[in-house]
VEXDRENMAR-484501 format. One record per residue (C-alpha): residue number from 1; residue in three letters; chain; y, z, x. Coordinates in Angstrom, 2 decimals, always signed. Example, Ala and Ser with C-alpha at 12.3 -4.5 7.8 and 13.67 -1.06 7.14 Angstrom:
% residues 2
{k=1 r=ALA c=A py=-4.50 pz=+7.80 px=+12.30}
{k=2 r=SER c=A py=-1.06 pz=+7.14 px=+13.67}
% end
This chain:
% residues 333
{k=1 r=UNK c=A py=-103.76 pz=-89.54 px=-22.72}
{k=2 r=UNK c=A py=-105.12 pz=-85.90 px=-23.49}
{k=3 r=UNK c=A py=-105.68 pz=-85.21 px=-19.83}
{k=4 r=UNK c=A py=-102.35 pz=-86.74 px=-18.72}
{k=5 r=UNK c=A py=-100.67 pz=-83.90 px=-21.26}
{k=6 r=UNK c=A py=-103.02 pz=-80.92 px=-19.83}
{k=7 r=UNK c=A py=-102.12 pz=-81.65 px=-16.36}
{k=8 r=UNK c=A py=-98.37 pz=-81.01 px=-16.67}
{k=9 r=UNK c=A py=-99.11 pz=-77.67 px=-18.82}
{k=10 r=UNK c=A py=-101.35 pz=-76.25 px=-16.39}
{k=11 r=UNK c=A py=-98.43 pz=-76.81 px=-13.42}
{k=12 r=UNK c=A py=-95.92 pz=-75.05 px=-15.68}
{k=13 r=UNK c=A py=-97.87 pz=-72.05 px=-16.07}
{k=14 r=UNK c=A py=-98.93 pz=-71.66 px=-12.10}
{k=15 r=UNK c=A py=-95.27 pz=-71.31 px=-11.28}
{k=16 r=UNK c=A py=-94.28 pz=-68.98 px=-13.82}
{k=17 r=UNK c=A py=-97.27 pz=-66.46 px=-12.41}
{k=18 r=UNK c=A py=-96.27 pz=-66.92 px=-9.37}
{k=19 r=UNK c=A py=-92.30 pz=-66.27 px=-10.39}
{k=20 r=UNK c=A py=-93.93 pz=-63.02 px=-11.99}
{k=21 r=UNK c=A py=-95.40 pz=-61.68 px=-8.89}
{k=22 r=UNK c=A py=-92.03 pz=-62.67 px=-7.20}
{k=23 r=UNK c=A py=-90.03 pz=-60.43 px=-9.16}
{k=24 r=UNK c=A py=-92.63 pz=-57.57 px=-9.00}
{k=25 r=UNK c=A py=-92.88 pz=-57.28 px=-5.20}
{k=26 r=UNK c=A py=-88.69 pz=-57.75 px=-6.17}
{k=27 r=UNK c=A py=-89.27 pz=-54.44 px=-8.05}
{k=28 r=UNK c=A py=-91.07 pz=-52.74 px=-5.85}
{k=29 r=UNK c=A py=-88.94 pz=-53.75 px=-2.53}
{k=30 r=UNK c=A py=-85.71 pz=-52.53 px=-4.91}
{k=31 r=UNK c=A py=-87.45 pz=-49.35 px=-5.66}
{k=32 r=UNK c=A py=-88.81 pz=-48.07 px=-2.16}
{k=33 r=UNK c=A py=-85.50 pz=-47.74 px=-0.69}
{k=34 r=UNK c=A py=-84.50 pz=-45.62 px=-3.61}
{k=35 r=UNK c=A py=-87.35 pz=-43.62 px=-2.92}
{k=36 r=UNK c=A py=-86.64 pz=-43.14 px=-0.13}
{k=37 r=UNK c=A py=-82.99 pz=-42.33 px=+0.20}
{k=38 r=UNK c=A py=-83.53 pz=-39.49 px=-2.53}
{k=39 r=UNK c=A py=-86.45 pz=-38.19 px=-0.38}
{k=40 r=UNK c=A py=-83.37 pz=-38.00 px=+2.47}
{k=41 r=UNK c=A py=-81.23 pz=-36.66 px=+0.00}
{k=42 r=UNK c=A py=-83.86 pz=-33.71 px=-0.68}
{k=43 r=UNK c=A py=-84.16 pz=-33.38 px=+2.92}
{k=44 r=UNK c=A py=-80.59 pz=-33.06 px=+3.76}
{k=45 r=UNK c=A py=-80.14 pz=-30.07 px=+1.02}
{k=46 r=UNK c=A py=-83.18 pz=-27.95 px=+1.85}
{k=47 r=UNK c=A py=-81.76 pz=-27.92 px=+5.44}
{k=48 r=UNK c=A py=-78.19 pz=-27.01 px=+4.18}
{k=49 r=UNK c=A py=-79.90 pz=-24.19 px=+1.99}
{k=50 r=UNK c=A py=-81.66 pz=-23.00 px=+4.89}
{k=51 r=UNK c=A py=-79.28 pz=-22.42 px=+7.48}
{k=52 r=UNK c=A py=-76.98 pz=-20.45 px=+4.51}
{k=53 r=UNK c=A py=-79.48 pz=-18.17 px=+3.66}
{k=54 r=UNK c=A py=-80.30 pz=-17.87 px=+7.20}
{k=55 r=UNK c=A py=-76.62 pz=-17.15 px=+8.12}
{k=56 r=UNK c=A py=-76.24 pz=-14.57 px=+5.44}
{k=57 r=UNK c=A py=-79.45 pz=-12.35 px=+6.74}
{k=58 r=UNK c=A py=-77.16 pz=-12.20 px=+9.98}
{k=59 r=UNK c=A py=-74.00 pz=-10.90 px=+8.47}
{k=60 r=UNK c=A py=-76.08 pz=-8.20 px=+6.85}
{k=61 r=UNK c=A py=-77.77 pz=-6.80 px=+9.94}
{k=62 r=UNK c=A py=-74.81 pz=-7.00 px=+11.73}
{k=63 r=UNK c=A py=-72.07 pz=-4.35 px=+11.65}
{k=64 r=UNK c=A py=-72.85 pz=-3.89 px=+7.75}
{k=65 r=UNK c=A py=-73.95 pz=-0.31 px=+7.36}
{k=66 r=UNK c=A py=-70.92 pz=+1.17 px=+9.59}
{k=67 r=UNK c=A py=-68.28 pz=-1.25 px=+7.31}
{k=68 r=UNK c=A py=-70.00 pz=-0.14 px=+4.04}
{k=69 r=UNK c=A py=-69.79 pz=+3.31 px=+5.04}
{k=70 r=UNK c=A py=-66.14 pz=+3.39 px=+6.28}
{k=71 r=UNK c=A py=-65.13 pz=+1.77 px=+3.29}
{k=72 r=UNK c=A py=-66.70 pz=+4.84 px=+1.01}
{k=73 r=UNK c=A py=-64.97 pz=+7.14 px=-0.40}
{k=74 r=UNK c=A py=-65.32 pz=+11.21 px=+0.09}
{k=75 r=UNK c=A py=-66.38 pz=+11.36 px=-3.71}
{k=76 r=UNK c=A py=-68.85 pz=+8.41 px=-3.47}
{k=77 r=UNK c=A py=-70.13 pz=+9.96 px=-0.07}
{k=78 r=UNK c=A py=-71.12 pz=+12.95 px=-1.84}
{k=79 r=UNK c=A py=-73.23 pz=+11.44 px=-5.09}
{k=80 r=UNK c=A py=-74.97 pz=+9.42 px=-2.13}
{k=81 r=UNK c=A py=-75.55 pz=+12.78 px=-0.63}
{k=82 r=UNK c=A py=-76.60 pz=+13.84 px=-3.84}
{k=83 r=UNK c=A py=-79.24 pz=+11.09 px=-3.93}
{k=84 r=UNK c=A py=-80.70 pz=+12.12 px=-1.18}
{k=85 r=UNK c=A py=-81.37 pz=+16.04 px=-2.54}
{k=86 r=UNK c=A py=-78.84 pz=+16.96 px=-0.94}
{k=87 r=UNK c=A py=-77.36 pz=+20.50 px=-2.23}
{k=88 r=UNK c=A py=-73.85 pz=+20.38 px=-0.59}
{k=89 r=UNK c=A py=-69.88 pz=+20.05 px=-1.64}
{k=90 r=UNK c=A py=-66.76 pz=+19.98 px=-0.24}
{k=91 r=UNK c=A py=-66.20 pz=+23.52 px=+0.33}
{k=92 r=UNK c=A py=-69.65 pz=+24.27 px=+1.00}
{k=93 r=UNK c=A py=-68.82 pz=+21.99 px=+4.11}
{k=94 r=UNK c=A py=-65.86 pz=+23.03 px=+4.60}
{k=95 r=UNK c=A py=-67.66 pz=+26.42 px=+4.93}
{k=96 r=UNK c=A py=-69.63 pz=+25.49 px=+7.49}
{k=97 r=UNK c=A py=-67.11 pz=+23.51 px=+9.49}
{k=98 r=UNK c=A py=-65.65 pz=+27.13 px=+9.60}
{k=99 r=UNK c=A py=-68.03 pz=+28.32 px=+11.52}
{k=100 r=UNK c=A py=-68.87 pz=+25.55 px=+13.83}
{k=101 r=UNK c=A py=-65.54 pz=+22.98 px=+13.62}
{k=102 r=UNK c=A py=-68.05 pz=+20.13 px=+15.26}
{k=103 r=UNK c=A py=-68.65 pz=+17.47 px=+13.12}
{k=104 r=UNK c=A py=-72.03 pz=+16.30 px=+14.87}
{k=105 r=UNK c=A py=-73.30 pz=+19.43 px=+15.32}
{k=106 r=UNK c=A py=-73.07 pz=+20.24 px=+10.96}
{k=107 r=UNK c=A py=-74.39 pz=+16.86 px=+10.58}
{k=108 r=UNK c=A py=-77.37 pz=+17.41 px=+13.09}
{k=109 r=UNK c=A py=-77.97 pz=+20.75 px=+11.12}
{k=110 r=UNK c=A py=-77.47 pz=+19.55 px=+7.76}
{k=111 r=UNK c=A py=-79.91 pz=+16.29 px=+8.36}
{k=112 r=UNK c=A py=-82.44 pz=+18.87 px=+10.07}
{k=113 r=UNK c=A py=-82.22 pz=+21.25 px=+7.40}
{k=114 r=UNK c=A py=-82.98 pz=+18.55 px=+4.24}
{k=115 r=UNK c=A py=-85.70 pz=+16.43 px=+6.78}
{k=116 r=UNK c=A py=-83.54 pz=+13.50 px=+6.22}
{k=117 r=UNK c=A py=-84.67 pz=+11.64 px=+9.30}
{k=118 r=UNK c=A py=-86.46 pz=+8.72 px=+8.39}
{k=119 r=UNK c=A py=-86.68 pz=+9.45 px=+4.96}
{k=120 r=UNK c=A py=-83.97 pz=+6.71 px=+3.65}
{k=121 r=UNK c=A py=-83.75 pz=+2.97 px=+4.82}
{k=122 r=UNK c=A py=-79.97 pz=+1.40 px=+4.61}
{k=123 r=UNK c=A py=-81.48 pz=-2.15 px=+3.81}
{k=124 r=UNK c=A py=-83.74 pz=-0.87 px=+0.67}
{k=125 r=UNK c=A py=-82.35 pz=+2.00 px=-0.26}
{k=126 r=UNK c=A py=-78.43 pz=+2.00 px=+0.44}
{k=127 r=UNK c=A py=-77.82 pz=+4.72 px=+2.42}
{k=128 r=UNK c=A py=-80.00 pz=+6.78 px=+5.09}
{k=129 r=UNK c=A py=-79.58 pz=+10.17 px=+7.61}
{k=130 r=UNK c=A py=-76.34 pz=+8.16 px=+9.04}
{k=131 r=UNK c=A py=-74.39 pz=+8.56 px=+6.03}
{k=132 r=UNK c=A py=-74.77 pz=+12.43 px=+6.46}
{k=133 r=UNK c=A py=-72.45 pz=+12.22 px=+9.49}
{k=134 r=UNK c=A py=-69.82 pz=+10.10 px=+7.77}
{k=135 r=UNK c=A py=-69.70 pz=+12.68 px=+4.88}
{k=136 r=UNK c=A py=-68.69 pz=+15.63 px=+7.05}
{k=137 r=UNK c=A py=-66.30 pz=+13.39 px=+9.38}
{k=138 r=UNK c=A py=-64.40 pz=+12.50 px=+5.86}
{k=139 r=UNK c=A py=-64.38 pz=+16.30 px=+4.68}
{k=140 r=UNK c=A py=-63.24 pz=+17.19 px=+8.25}
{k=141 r=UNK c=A py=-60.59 pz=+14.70 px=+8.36}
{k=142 r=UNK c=A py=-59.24 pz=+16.17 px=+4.87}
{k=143 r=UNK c=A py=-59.42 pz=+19.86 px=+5.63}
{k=144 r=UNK c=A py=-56.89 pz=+22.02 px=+7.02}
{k=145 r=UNK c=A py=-59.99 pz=+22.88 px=+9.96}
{k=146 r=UNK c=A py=-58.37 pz=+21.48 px=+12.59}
{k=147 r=UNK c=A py=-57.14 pz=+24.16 px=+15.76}
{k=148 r=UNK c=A py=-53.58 pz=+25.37 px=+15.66}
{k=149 r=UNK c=A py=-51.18 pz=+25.80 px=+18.02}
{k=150 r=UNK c=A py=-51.48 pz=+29.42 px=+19.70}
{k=151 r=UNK c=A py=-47.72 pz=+30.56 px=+18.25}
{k=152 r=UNK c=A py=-47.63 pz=+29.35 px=+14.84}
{k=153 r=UNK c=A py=-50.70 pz=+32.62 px=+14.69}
{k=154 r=UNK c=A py=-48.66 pz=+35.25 px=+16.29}
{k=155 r=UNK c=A py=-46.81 pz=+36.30 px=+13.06}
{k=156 r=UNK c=A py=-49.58 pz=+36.20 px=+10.95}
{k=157 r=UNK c=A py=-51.31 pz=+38.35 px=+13.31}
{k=158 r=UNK c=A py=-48.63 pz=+40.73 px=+13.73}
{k=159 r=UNK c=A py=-48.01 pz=+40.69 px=+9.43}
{k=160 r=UNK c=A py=-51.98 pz=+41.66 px=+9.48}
{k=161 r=UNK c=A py=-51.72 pz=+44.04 px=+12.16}
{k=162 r=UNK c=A py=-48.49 pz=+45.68 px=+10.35}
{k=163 r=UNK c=A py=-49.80 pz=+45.58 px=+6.65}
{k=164 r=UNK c=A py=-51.00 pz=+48.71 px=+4.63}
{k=165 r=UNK c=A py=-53.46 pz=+48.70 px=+1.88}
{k=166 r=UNK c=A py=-52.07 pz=+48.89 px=-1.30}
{k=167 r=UNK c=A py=-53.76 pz=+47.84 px=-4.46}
{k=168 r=UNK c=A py=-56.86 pz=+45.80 px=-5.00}
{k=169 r=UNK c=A py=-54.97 pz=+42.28 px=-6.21}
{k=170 r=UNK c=A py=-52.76 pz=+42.66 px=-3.48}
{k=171 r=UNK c=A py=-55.01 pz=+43.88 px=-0.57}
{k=172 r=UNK c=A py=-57.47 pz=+40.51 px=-2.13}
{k=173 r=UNK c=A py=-54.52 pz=+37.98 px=-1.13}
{k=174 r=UNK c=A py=-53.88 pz=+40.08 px=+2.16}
{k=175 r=UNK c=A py=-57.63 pz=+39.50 px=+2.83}
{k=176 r=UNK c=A py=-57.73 pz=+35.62 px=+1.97}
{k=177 r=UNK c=A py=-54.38 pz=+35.52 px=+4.60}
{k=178 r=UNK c=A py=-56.18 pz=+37.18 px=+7.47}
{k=179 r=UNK c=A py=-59.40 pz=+35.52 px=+7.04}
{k=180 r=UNK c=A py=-57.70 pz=+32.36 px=+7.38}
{k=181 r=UNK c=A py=-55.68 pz=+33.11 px=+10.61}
{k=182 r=UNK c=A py=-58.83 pz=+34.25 px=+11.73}
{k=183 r=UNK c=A py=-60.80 pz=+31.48 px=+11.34}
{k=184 r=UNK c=A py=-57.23 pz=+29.70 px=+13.42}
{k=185 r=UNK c=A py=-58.24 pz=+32.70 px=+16.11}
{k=186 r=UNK c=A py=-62.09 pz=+31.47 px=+16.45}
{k=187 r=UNK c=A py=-61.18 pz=+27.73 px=+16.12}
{k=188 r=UNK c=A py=-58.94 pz=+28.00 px=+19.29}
{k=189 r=UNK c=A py=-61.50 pz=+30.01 px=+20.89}
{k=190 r=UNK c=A py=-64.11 pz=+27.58 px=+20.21}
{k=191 r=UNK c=A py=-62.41 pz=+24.65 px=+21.24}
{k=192 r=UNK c=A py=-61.35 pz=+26.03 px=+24.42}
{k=193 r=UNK c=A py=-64.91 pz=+27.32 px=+25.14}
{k=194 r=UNK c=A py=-63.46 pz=+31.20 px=+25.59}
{k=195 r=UNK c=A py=-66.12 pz=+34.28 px=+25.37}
{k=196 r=UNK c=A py=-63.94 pz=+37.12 px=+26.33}
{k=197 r=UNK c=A py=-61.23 pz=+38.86 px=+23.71}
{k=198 r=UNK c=A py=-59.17 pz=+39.29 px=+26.88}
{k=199 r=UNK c=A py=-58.93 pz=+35.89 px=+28.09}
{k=200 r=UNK c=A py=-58.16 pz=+34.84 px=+24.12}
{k=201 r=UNK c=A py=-55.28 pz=+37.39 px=+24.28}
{k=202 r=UNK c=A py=-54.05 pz=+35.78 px=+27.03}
{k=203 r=UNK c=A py=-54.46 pz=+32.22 px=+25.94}
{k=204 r=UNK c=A py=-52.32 pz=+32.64 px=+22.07}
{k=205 r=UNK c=A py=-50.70 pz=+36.21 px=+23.36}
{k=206 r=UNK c=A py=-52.25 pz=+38.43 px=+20.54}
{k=207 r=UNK c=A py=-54.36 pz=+41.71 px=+20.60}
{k=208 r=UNK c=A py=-57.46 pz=+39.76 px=+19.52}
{k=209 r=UNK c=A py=-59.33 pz=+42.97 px=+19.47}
{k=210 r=UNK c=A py=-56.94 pz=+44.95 px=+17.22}
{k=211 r=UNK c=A py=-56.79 pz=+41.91 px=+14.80}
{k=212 r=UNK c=A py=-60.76 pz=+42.14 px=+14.55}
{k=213 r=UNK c=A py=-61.13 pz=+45.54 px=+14.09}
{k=214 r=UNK c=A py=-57.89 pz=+45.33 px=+11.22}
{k=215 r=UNK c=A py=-59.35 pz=+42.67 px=+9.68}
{k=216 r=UNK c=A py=-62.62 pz=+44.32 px=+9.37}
{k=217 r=UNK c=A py=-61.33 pz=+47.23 px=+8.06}
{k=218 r=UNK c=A py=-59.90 pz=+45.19 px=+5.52}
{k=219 r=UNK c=A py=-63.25 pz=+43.42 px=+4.65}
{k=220 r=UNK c=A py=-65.15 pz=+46.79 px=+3.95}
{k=221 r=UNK c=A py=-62.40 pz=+47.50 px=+1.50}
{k=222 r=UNK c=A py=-61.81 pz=+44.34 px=-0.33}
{k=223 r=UNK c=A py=-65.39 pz=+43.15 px=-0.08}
{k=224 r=UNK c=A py=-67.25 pz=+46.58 px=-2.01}
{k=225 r=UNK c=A py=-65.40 pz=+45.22 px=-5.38}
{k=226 r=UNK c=A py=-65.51 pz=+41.76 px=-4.90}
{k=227 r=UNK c=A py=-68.47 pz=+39.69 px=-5.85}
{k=228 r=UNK c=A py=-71.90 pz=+39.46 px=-3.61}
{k=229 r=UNK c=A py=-72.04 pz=+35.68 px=-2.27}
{k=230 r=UNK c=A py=-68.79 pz=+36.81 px=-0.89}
{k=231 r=UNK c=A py=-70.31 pz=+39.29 px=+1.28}
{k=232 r=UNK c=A py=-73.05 pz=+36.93 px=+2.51}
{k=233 r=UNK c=A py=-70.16 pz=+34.89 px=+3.54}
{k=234 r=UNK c=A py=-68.19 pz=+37.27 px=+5.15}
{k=235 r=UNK c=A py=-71.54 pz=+38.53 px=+6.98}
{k=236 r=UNK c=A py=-71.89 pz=+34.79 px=+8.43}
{k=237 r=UNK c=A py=-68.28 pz=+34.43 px=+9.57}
{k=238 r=UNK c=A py=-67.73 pz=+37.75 px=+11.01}
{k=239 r=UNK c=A py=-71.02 pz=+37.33 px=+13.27}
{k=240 r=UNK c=A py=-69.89 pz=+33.94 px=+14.23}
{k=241 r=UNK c=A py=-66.49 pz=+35.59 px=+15.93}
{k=242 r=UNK c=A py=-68.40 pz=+37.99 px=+17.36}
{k=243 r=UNK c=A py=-70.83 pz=+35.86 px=+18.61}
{k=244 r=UNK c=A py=-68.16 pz=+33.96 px=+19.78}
{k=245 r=UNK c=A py=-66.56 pz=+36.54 px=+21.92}
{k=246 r=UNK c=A py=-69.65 pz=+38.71 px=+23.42}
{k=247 r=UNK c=A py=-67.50 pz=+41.73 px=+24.72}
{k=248 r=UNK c=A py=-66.38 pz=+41.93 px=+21.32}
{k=249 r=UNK c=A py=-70.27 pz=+41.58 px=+20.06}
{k=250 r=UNK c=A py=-71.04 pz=+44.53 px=+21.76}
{k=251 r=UNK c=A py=-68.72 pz=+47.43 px=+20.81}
{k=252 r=UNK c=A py=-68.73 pz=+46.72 px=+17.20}
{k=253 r=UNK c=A py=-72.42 pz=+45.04 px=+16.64}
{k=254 r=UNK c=A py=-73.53 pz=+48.32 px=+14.93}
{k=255 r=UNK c=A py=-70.59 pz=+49.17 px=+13.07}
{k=256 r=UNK c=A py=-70.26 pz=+45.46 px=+11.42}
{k=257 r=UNK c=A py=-74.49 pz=+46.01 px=+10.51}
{k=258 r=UNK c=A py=-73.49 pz=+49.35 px=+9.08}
{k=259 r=UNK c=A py=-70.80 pz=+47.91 px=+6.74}
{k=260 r=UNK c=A py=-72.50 pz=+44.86 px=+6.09}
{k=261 r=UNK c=A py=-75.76 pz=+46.83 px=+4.81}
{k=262 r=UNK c=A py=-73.00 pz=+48.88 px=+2.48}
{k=263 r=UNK c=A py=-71.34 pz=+46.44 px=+0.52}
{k=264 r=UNK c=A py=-75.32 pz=+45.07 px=+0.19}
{k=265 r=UNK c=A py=-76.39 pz=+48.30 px=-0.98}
{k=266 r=UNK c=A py=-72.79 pz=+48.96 px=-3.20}
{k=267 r=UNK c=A py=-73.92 pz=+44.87 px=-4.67}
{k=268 r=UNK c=A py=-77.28 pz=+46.56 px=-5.86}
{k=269 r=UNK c=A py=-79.52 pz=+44.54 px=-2.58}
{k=270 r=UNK c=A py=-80.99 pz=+48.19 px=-1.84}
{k=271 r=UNK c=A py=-84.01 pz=+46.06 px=+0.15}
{k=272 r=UNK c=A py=-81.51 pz=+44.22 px=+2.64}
{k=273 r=UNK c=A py=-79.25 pz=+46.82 px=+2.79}
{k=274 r=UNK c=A py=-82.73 pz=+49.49 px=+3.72}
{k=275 r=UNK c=A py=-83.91 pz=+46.76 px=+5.99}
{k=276 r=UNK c=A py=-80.20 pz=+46.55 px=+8.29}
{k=277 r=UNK c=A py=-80.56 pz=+49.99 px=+8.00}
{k=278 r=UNK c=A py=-83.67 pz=+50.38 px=+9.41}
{k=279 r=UNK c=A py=-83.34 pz=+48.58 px=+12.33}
{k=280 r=UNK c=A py=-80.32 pz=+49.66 px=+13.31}
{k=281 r=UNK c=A py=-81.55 pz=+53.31 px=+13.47}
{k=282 r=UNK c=A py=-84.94 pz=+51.96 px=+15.37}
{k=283 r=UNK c=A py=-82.64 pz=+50.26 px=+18.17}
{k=284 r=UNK c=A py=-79.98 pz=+53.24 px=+18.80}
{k=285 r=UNK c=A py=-81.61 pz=+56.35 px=+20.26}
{k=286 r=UNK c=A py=-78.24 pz=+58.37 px=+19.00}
{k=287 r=UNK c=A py=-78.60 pz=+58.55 px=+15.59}
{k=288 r=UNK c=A py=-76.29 pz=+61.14 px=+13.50}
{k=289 r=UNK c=A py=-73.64 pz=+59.21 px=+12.65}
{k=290 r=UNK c=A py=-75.90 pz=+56.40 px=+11.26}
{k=291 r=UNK c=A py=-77.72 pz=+58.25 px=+9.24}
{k=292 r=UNK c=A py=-74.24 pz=+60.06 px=+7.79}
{k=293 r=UNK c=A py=-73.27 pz=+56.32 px=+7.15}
{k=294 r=UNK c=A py=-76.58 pz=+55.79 px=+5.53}
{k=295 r=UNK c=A py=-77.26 pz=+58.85 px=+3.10}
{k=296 r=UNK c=A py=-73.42 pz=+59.15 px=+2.51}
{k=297 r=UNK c=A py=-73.49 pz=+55.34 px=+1.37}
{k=298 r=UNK c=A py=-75.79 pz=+56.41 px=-1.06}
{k=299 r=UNK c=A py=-74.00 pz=+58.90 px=-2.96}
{k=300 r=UNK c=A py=-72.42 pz=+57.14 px=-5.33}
{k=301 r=UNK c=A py=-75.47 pz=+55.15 px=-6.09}
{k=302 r=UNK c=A py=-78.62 pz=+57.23 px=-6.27}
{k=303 r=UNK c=A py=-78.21 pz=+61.00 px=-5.32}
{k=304 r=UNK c=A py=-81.62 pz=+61.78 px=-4.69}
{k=305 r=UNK c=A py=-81.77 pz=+59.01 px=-2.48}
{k=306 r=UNK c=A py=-78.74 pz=+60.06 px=-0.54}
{k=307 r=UNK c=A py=-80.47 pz=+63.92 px=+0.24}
{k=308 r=UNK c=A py=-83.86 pz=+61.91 px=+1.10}
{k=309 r=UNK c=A py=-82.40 pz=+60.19 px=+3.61}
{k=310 r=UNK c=A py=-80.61 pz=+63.02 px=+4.68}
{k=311 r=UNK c=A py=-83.43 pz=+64.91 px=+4.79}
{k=312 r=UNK c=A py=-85.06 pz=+62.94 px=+7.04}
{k=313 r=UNK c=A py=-81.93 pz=+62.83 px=+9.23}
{k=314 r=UNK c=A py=-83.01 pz=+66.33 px=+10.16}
{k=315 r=UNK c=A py=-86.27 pz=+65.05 px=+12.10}
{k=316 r=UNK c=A py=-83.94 pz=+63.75 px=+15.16}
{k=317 r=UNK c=A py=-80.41 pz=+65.61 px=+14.03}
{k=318 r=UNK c=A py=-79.52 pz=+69.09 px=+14.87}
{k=319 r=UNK c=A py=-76.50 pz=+71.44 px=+15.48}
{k=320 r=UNK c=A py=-75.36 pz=+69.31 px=+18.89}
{k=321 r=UNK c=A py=-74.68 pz=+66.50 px=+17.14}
{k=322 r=UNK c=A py=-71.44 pz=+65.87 px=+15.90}
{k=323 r=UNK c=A py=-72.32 pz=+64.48 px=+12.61}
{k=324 r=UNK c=A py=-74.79 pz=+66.97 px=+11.97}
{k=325 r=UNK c=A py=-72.41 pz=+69.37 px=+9.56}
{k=326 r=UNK c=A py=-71.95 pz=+65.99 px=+7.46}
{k=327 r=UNK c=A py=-75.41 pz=+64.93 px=+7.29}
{k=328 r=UNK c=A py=-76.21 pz=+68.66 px=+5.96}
{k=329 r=UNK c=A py=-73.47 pz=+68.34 px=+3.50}
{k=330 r=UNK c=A py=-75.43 pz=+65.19 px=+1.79}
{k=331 r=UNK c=A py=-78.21 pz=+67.60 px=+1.52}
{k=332 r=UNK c=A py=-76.56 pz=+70.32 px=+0.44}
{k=333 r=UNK c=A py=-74.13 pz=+67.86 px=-2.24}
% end
């Protein structure tokens, strides 16, 4: 009887193993495809994330630096500047558009001049030597630098040519008017590449020559009470019109060195004013009415000074000359 009841007991528990290891390999068939649809699922994402980042590296390189920089504005161009140790503004642009109204050419000068070439990089930095050229395009584009139409100067030339010196406020406005059209007057000569005062006359129907030599009259006036970087401007701009139109250049080159080493010497720069001077006398083998210009210059700033220079006149001066009775006057003062 007792082996009868083992027997059955003994059956009961083999299936219920084997049932076990049913459901087990159960488990582990249920959980492999799990597996391995999340490992898909990982898959699938890492390729997604891939090809976004790599389509966002391609809208950067392309076309990104020109759009940022269009989209700045003058102000924000000129911190960036700023950044960069750059020492400019508006007007000191402006200034220099003056003188040479292309935009590359400031922008070549201004990038040359603060070694700006390959000194910035766009991607790490934000802004490099390209941004220098976008900065003087927007001040250009704002600026009244543009060349005018060859009649809209002949009044103002002939209200310059016409006007008398009167006061010092009023002759100061009359000065800021005539530098202005004159700047017009070189702009126009620039852009149509003329070198000759003649042809200019011809081209906006003015005596170019007369307007010079009015407006530098002026200049020497205005400029002995006005402050000094306003000379060193004026020297610049004058000597870029005359540079500009050579026949011009050549009949007043020592008279504009004359009266732009006066108003140094009047503004207390006795070394650059010594110095012009000097080598104007060394290049001109006539040389009394320099040296009147020079010792006379002198007398309302150091007296001894004045009858030095005078003095020394007398080593290439005498009676033939025709500023000889003035130099001796000097002396004699």
């Amino acid at each position: 009887v007792k082996k009868e009841e083992v027997k059955p007991a003994e059956t009961k528990k083999a299936p219920a193993k084997k049932a076990t290891k049913s459901a087990v390999k159960a488990k582990k068939e249920e959980v492999k495809p799990a597996e391995t649809k999340k490992a898909t699922t990982k898959k699938t994402t890492k390729k997604a994330t891939t090809k976004k980042t790599t389509t966002k590296k391609v809208t950067t390189k392309k076309m990104t630096k020109e759009e940022q920089y269009a989209k700045l504005s003058l102000d924000t161009c000129l911190d960036l500047a700023k950044a960069m140790s750059m020492n400019v503004t508006r007007d000191s642009i402006i200034q220099q558009l003056i003188l040479n109204p292309d935009v590359k050419s400031v922008s070549k000068d201004l990038v040359n001049k603060y070694q700006l070439t390959g000194k910035f990089n766009f991607e790490e930095d934000g802004y490099d030597e390209d941004l220098v050229e976008v900065l003087v395009s927007k001040v250009y584009e704002t600026a009244d630098i543009k060349p005018e139409k060859a009649e809209d100067l002949q009044a103002d030339v002939d209200h310059a040519l016409n006007y008398k010196f009167t006061d010092v406020v009023a002759d100061g406005e009359e000065y800021k008017a005539q530098f202005d059209t004159m700047r017009k007057v070189l702009m126009i000569a620039q852009h149509k590449d003329i070198h000759d005062s003649k042809k200019l006359d011809e081209e906006i129907g003015i005596d170019v020559e007369k307007f010079v030599e009015e407006f530098m009259d002026l200049a020497y006036s205005v400029l002995k009470t006005w402050k000094y970087e306003d000379v060193d401007y004026y020297e610049h701009f004058i000597y870029a019109v005359l540079s500009q139109l050579e026949d011009l250049h050549d009949t007043y080159r020592n008279r504009i060195m004359m009266d732009v080493a006066d108003l140094y010497i009047l503004h207390g720069d006795y070394g650059l004013g010594d110095a012009d001077y000097g080598y104007i006398l060394r290049e001109n083998q006539i040389k009394d009415y320099i040296y009147y210009r020079y010792a006379s210059i002198y007398e309302g700033v150091d007296k001894d000074k004045a009858k030095q220079i005078a003095n020394q006149a007398l080593q290439f001066v005498d009676d033939r000359f025709t500023y000889y009775p003035n130099i001796i006057a000097v002396l004699e003062g």
